[in-house]
C-alpha positions as CSV (number, residue, x, y, z in Angstrom):
1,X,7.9,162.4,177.1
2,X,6.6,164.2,174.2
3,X,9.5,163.0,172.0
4,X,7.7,159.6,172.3
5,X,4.8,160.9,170.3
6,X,7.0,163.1,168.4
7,X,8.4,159.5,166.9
8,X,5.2,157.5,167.3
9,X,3.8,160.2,164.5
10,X,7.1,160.0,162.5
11,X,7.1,155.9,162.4
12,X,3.4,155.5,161.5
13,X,3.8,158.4,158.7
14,X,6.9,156.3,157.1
15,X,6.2,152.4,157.7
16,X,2.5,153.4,156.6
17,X,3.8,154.7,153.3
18,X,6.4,152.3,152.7
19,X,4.2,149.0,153.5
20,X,1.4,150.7,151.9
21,X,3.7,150.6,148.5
22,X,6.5,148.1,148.7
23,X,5.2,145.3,151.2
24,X,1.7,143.9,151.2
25,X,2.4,140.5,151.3
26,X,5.7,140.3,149.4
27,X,7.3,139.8,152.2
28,X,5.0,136.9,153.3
29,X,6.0,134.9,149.9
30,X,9.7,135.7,150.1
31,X,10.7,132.1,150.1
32,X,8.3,129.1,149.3
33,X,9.1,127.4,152.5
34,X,7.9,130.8,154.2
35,X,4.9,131.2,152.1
36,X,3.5,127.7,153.0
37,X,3.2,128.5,156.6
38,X,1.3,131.9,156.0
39,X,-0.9,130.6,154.1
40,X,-1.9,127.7,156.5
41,X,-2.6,130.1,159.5
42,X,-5.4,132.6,160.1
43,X,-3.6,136.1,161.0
44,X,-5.3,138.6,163.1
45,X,-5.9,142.1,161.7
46,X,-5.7,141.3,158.5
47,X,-8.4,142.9,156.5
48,X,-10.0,140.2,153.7
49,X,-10.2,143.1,151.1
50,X,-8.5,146.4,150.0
51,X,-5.2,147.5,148.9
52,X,-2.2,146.0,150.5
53,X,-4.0,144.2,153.7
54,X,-0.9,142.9,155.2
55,X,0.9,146.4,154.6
56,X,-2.2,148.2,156.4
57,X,-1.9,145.3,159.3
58,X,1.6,145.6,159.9
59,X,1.4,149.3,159.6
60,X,-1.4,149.0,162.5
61,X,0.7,146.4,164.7
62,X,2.7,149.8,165.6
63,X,-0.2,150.6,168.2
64,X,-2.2,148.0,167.7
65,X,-0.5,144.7,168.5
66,X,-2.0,144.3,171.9
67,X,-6.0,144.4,170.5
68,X,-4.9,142.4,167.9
69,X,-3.2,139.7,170.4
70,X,-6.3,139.6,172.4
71,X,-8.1,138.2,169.6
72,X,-5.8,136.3,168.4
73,X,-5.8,134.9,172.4
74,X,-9.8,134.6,171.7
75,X,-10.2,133.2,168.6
76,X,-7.3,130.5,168.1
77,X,-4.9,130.3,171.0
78,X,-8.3,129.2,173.4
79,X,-11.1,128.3,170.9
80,X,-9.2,126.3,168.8
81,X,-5.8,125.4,170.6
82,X,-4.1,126.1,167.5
83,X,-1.3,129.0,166.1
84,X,-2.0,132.1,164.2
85,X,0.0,135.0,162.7
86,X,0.4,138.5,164.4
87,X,1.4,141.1,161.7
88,X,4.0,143.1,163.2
89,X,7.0,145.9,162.1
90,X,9.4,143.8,164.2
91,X,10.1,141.2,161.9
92,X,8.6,142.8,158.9
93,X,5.8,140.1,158.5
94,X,4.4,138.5,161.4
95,X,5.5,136.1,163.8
96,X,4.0,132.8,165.1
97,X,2.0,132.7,168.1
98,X,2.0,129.2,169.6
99,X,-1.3,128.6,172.0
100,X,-0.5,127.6,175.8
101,X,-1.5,124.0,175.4
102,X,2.4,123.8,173.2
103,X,4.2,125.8,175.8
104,X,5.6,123.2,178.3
105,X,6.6,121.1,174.9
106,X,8.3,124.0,173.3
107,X,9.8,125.2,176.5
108,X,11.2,122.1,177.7
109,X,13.0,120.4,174.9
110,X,16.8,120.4,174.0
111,X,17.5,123.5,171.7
112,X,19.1,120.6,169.2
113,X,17.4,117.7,168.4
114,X,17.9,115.2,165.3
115,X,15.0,117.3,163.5
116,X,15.0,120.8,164.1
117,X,17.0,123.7,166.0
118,X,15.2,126.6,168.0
119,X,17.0,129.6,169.9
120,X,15.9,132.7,171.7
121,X,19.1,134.8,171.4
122,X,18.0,136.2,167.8
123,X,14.7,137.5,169.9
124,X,16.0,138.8,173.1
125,X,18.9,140.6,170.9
126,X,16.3,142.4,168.5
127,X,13.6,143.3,171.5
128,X,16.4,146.3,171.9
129,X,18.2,145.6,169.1
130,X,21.3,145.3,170.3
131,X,23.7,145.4,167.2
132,X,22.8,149.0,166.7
133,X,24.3,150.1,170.2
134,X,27.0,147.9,170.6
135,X,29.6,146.7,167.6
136,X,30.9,144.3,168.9
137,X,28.6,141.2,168.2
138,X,31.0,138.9,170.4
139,X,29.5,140.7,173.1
140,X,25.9,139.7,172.5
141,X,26.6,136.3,171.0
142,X,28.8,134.8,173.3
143,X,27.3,135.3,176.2
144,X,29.8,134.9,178.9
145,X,28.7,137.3,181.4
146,X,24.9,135.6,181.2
147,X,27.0,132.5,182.0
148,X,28.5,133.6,185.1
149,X,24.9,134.3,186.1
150,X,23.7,131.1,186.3
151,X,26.8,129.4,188.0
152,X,26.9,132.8,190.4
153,X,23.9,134.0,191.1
154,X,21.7,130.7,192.2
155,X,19.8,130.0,195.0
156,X,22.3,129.3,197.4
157,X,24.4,132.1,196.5
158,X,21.7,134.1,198.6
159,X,23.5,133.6,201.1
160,X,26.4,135.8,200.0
161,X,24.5,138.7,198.8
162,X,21.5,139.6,201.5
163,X,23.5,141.4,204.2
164,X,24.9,143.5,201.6
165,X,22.1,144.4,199.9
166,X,20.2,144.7,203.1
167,X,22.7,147.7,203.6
168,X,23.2,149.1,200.0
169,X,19.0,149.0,200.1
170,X,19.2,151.2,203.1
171,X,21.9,153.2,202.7
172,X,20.4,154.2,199.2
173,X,16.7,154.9,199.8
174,X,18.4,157.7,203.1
175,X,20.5,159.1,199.7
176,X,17.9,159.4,197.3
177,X,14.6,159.1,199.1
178,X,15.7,161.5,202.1
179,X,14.8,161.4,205.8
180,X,12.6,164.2,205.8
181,X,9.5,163.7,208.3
182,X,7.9,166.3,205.5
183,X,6.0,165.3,202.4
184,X,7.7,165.8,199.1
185,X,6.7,165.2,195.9
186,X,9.1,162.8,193.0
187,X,9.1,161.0,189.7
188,X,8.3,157.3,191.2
189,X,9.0,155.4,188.4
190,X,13.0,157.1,188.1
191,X,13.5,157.2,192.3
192,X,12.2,153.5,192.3
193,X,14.6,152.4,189.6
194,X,17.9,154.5,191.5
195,X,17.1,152.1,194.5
196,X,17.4,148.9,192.5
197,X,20.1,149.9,190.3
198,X,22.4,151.5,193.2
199,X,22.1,148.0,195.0
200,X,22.6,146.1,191.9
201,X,25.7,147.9,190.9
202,X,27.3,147.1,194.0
203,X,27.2,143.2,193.3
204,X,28.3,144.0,189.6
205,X,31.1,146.5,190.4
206,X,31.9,146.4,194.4
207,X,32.8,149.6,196.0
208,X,33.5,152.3,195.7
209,X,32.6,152.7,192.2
210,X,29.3,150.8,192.8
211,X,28.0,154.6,194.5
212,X,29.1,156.5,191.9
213,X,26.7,159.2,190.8
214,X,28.0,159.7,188.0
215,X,27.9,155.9,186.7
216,X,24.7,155.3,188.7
217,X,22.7,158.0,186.3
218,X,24.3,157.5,183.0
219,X,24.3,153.5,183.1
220,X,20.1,154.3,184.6
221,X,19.7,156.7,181.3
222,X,21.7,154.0,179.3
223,X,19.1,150.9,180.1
224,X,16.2,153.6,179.6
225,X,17.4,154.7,176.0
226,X,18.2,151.0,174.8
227,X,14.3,149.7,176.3
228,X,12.3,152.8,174.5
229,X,15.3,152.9,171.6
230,X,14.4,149.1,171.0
231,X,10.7,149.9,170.9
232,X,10.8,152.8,168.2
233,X,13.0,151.2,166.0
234,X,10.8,147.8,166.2
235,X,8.0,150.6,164.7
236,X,10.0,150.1,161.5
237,X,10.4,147.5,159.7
238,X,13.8,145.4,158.9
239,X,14.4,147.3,155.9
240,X,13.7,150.6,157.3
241,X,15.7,150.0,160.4
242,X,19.0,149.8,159.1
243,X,18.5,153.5,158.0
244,X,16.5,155.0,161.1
245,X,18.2,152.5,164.0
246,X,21.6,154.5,163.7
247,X,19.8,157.9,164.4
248,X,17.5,156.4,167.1
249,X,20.9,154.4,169.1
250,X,22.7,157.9,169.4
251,X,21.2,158.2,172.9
252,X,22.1,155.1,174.1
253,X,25.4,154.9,172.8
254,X,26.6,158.0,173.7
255,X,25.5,156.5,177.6
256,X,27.2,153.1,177.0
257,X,30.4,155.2,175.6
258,X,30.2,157.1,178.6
259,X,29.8,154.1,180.8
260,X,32.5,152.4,179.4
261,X,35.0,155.2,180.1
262,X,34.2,154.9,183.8
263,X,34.4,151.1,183.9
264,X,37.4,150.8,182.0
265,X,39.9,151.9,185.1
266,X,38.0,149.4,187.4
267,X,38.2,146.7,184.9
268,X,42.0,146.9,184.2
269,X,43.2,147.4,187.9
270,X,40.4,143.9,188.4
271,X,42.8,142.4,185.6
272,X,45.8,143.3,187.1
273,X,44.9,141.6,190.1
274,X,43.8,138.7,188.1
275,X,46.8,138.4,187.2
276,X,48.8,138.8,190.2
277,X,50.0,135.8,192.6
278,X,46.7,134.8,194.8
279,X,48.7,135.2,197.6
280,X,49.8,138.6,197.4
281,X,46.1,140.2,197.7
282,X,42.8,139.4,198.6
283,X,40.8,139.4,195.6
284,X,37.1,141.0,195.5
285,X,33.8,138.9,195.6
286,X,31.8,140.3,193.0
287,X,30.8,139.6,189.4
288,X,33.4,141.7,188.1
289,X,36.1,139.4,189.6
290,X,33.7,136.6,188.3
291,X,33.2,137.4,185.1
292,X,37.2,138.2,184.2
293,X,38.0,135.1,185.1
294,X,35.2,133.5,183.1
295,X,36.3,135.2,180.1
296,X,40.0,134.0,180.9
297,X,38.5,130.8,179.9
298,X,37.4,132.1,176.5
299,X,41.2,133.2,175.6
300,X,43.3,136.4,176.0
301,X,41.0,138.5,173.3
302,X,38.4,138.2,176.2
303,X,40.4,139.6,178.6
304,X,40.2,143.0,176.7
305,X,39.4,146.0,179.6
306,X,36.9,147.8,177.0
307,X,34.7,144.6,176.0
308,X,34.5,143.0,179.8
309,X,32.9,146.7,179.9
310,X,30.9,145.9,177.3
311,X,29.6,142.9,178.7
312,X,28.6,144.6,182.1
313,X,27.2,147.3,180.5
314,X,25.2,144.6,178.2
315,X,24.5,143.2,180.9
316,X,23.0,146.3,183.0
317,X,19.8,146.2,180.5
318,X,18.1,142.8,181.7
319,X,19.6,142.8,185.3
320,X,19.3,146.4,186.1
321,X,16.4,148.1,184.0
322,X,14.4,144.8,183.6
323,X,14.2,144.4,187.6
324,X,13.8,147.9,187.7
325,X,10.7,148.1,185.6
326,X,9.4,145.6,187.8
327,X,10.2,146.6,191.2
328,X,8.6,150.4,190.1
329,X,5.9,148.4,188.9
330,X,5.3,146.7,192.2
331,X,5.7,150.3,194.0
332,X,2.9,151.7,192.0
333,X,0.7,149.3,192.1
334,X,0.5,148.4,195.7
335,X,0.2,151.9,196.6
336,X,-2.2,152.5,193.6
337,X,-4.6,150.0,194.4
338,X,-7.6,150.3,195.8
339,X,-7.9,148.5,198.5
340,X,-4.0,150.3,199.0
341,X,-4.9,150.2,203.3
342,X,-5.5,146.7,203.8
343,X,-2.3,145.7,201.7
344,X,-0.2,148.5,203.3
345,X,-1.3,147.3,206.4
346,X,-0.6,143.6,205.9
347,X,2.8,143.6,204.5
348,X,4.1,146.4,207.4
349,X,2.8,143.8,210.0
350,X,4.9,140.9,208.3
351,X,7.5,143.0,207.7
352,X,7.7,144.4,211.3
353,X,7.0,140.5,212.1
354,X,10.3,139.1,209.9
355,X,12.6,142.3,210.9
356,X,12.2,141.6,214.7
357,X,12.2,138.0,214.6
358,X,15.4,138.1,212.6
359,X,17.6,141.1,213.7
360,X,16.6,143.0,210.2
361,X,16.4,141.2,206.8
362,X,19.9,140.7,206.4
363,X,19.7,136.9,205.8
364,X,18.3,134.1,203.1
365,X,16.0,132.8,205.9
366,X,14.6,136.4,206.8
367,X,14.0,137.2,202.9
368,X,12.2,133.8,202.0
369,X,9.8,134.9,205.4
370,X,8.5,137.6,203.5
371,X,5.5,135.5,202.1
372,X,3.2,139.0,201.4
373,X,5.9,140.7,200.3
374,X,7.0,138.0,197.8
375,X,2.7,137.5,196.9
376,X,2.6,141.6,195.8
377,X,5.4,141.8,194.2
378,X,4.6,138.4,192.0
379,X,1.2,140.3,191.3
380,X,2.3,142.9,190.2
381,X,4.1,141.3,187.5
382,X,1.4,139.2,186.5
383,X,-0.9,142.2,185.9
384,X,2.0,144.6,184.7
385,X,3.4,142.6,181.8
386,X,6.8,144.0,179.9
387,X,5.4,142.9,176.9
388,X,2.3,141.5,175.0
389,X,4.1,138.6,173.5
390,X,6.8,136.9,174.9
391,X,9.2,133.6,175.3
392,X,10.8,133.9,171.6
393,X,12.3,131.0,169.8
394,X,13.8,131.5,166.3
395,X,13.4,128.0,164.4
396,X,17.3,128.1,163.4
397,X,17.3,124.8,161.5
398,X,15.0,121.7,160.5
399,X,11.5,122.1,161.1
400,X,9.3,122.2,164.0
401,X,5.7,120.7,164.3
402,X,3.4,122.9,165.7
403,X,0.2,120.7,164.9
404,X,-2.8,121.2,162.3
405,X,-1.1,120.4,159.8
406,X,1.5,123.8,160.6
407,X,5.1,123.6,160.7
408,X,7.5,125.8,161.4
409,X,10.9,126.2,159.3
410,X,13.8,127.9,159.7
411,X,13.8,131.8,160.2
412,X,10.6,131.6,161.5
413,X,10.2,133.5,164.9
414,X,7.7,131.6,167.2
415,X,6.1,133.4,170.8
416,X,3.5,132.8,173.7
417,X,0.3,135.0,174.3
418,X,2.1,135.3,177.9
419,X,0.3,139.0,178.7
420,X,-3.3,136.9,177.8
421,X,-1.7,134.3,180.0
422,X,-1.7,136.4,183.2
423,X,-5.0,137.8,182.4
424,X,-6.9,134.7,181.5
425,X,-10.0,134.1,183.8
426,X,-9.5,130.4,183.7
427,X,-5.8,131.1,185.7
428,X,-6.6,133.6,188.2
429,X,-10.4,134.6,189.4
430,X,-10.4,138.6,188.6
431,X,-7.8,138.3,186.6
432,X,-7.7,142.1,185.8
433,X,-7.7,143.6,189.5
434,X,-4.3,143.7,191.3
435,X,-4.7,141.6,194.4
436,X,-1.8,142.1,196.3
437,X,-2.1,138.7,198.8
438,X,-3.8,136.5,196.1
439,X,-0.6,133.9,196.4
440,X,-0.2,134.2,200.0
441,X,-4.0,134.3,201.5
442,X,-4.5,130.6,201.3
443,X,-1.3,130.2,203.6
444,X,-2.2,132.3,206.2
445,X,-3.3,130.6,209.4
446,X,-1.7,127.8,209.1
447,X,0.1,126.3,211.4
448,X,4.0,124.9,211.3
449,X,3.3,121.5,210.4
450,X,0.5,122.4,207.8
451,X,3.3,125.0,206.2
452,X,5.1,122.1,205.8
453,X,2.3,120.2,204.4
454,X,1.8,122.4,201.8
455,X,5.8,123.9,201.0
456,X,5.7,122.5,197.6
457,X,2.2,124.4,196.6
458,X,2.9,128.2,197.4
459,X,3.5,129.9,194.0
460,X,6.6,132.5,195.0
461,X,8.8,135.2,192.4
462,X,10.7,132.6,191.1
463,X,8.4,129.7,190.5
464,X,7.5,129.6,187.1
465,X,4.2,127.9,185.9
466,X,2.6,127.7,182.8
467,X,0.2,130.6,184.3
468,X,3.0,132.7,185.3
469,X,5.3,133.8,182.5
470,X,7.2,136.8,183.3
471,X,10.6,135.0,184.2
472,X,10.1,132.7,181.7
473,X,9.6,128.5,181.7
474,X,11.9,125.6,181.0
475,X,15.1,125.2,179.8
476,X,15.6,129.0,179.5
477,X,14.2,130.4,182.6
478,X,15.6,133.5,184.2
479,X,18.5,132.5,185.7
480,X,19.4,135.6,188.0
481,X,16.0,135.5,189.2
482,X,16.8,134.5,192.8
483,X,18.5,137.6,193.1
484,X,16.2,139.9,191.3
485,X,13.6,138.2,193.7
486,X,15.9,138.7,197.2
487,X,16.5,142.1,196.1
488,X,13.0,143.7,195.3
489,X,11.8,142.3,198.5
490,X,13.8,143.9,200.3
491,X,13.5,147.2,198.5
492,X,9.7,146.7,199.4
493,X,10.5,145.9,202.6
494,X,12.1,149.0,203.2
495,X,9.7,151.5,201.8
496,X,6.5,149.8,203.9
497,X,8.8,149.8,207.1
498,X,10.2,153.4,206.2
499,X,7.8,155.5,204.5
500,X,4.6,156.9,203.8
501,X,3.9,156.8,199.9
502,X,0.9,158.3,198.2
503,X,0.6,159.0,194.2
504,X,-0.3,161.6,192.9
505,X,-2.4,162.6,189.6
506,X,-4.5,160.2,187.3
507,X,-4.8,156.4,187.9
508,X,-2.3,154.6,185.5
509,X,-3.2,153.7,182.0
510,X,-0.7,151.3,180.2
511,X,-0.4,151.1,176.5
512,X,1.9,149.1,174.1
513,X,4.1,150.4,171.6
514,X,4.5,146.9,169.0
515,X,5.1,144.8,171.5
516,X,6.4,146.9,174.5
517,X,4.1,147.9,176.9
518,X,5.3,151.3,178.0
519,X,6.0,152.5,181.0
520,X,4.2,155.0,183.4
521,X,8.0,156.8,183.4
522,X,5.8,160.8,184.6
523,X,4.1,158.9,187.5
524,X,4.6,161.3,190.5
525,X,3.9,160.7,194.1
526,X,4.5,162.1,197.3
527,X,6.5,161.0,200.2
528,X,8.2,161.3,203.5
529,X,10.0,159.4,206.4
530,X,7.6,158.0,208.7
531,X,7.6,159.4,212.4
532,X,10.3,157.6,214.5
């Protein structure tokens, strides 16, 4: 990964020259409705003397935004309960940080009401700013395929999709993992992510295509270049983007191009049967078949083969990478903890537990048993955040009252301190040591009826709380959690049931790049089958 620093070295070099002499805080008194907001918060990192102060700040958010979040987190978000500015290269001034106690407010209200308008497309988009990999803005704007998630991929659609990935989850760890009784060393975080992403593609595409190699690595390298592509350009600011983010996208658009031309066959023979008389085949179950006739909905230019490509392959970054980032996560830190024996030990003896009691964990009812499982892997994304800020909402009209006097008008980009969140003392006792059962230890030993009793309490994957962030809150929660959630435990499952794991090298040390945390993608460690 030395090309990382390689570009690290480069961005500092030119954002530090060209803030140094062009921005300061120009950019900060572009418009007068703009400027009235700056003015009336405190901003972190911010020097109160020198040359250009806000150009040296946002020059410094490049690897710096975390320390400067944590005070921000300190000084206003807790002390005060009130907003203040982070300086950052991503939006080339600084964007809003809203303290917890505005969360479920924010979160919860209508996108339109009679006095303002907030969104959170403008933010996902430009976390891997989209535009430069993909032309065609239809495909991030209207959002079809995000739509056939939340109709498709609920709760009760579990149902549908354990058994098969039960046996995709299987069938892939034998392929890439191996069977060998004899210890061999891998790259974790990639042989972690292959596991997720074979059994993902399989709901997205079906078979056979869903085992393809081929497809498997180049849409894997795809999501990879479009996460750490996102994160360099965001070194740069706006200005400075349009002429670096072409050069930077190269990689992952010479993976999407090469996706697409493996889709594209799949997608026109799904089409043709579309099209053809129900009667005279059976068609598939899968989001493929899902999403054409979704897009039929839209009118015949969404029926085009190469941008229902598109929209899978758009669609492979937040389904694919994002719940491989987190499953790897998990992996590493359970068997990275310290007290790695007595959680190793727990979750095989559920697991051994569930898998008898339910002929394998091939089933809804067998996956929502795996309460440890389900506790770890919730923990680890508490403690191993994706990014330092998070939950975006663009003010895209009116104005939006954010207390002390501060509003927020339009063009203003407004986040939560969600990484400070999941680290806050007052939320979780310890907050900084991975605890693998700390949401499933106060259920254990209880009997039937006192489960029962207490159903509504346990805090599981995909219950979000205002102390749990990752899958977001509100009106614009994940909404293919449930299968994210379903899938990863049963990828855990596996592994505890299966193998022997051990890393290998240096304890993990994350750091963020802007506002991406970046992950451990050298971690090695050692494996093999265990003894039959």
């Amino acid at each position: 990964m030395a090309w990382i620093g390689g570009w690290l070295l480069v961005a500092l070099a030119v954002v530090g020259l060209f803030l140094l002499q062009r921005v300061g805080s120009v950019a900060l008194r572009s418009n007068t409705k703009d400027s009235e907001i700056w003015a009336k918060l405190d901003a972190v990192g911010v020097a109160s003397g020198g040359l250009f102060p806000w150009g040296r700040a946002m020059a410094a958010s490049i690897i710096s935004t975390r320390t400067f979040a944590n005070k921000g987190y300190a000084q206003f978000s807790k002390a005060l309960s009130q907003p203040y500015a982070l300086p950052t290269t991503w939006t080339g001034k600084a964007v809003v940080v809203v303290p917890p106690s505005k969360m479920h407010q924010l979160l919860t209200r209508p996108d339109k009401q009679a006095d303002s308008e907030i969104t959170n497309i403008p933010g996902l988009v430009e976390t891997v700013q989209m535009p430069f990999v993909i032309s065609d803005p239809n495909i991030y704007q209207n959002t079809i395929h995000f739509d056939v998630v939340r109709r498709r991929m609920t709760k009760k659609d579990m149902r549908l999709f354990a058994p098969i990935t039960e046996e995709e989850v299987g069938l892939a760890y034998e392929d890439i993992w191996g069977t060998s009784e004899e210890w061999k060393t891998i790259n974790g975080w990639d042989v972690c992510g292959k596991i997720i992403a074979r059994t993902a593609q399989r709901i997205l595409i079906g078979l056979p295509l869903g085992r393809d190699e081929k497809l498997l690595e180049t849409s894997r390298l795809y999501a990879n270049s479009v996460l750490l592509g996102g994160a360099f350009m965001n070194c740069f600011p706006p200005s400075l983007r349009n002429f670096v983010g072409p050069v930077i996208a190269l990689r992952a658009k010479y993976f999407r191009a090469r996706c697409v031309s493996m889709l594209v066959p799949i997608v026109n023979e799904r089409l043709r049967i579309f099209a053809a008389p129900k009667q005279d085949e059976q068609v598939p179950e899968d989001f493929l078949q899902w999403l054409i006739a979704s897009a039929a909905k839209g009118g015949p230019e969404q029926l085009d083969a190469i941008r229902i490509a598109n929209r899978l392959i758009a669609l492979m970054t937040p389904l694919i990478f994002a719940v491989c980032y987190v499953f790897s996560h998990a992996v590493l830190d359970v068997y990275g903890s310290r007290d790695k024996e007595e959680f190793i030990s727990g979750l095989y003896a559920e697991c051994k537990e569930v898998s008898e009691k339910h002929a394998g964990l091939g089933t809804a009812e067998a996956v929502d048993s795996l309460y440890r499982v389900d506790s770890a892997i919730r923990e680890s994304m508490r403690t191993s955040d994706v990014a330092v800020i998070n939950l975006f909402r663009d003010v895209s009209a009116g104005e939006v009252d954010l207390g002390h006097g501060i509003t927020a008008t339009k063009g203003i980009r407004m986040a939560f301190p969600t990484q400070n969140i999941h680290l806050d003392p007052e939320y979780y006792e310890d907050p900084e040591r991975f605890d693998a059962f700390r949401f499933s230890r106060g259920f254990e030993g209880l009997d039937e009826a006192g489960l029962q009793a207490r159903a509504q309490e346990r805090e599981l994957i995909v219950t979000p709380t205002l102390s749990f962030l990752p899958l977001g809150y509100g009106r614009h929660a994940c909404p293919g959690r449930w299968f994210a959630a379903q899938t990863m435990k049963q990828a855990l499952a596996y592994i505890v049931l299966n193998y022997d794991v051990e890393l290998v090298g240096k304890p993990i040390t994350r750091k963020a790049l802007v506002n991406t945390m970046v992950p451990p993608v050298d971690t090695k460690m050692r494996i093999r089958r265990k003894t039959r």
